[in-house]
C-alpha positions as CSV (number, residue, x, y, z in Angstrom):
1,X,15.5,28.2,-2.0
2,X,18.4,26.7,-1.7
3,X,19.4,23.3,-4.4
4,X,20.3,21.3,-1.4
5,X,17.2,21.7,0.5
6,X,15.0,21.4,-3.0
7,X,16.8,17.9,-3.6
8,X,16.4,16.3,-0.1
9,X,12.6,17.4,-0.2
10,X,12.4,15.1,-3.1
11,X,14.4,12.2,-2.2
12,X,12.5,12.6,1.0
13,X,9.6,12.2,-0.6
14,X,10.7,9.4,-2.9
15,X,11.6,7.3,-0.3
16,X,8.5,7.7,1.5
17,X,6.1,6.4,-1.1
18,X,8.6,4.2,-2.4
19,X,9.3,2.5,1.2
20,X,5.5,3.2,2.5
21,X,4.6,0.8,-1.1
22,X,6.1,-1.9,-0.6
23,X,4.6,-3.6,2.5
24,X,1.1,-3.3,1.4
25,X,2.0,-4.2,-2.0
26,X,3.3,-7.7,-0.5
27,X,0.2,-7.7,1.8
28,X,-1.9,-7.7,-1.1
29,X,0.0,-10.4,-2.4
30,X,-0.2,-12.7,0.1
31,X,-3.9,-11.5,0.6
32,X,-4.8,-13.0,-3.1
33,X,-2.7,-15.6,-2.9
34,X,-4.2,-17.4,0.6
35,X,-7.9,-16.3,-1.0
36,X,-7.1,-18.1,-4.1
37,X,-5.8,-21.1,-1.7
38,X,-9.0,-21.3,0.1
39,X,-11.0,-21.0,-3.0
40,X,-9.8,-23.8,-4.3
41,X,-9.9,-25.9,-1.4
42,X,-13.8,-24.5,-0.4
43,X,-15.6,-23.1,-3.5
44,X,-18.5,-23.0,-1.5
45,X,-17.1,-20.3,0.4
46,X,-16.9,-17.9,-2.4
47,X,-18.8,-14.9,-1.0
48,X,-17.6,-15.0,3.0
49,X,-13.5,-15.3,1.5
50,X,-14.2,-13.0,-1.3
51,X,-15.5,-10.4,0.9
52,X,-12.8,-10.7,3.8
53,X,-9.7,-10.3,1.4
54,X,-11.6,-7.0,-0.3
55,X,-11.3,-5.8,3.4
56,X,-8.0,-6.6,4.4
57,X,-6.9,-5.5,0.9
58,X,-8.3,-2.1,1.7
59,X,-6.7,-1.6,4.9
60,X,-3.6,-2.6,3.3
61,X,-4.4,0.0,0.3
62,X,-4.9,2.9,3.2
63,X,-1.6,2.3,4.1
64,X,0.0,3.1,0.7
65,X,-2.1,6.0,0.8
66,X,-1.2,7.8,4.1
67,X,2.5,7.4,2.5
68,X,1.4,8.9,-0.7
69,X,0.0,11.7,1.4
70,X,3.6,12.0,3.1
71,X,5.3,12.5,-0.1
72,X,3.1,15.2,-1.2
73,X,3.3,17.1,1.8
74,X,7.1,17.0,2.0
75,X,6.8,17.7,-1.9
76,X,4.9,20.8,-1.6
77,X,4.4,21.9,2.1
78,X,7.7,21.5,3.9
């Protein structure tokens, strides 16, 4: 195979997970941070906020995931 093809394969893949990363890693972020603000401001809330941020931080997670899954097909399918 030839080099060339070998190294954009893995810059290729590179960029995906390393691009697809970033917006869920800010989403989770901001996800803790506004759960964190609301705790403080309505402890009694605890279980309804706690429960809605470990959602939205798993849909952020699937994200980063499906670019994960990118990479390795580029890696070792393409």
């Amino acid at each position: 195979m030839d080099v060339w093809i070998v190294v954009s394969k893995l810059i290729g893949a590179g960029l995906a997970i390393g691009l697809g990363a970033i917006g869920p890693g800010i989403g989770v972020g901001i996800l803790g941070m506004g759960a964190m603000n609301a705790l403080g401001r309505n402890p009694e809330a605890r279980g309804i906020i706690m429960t809605n941020m470990i959602l939205g931080i798993a849909f952020a997670e699937a994200v980063a995931i499906y670019a994960l899954v990118i990479a390795i097909l580029l890696i070792f399918v393409v």
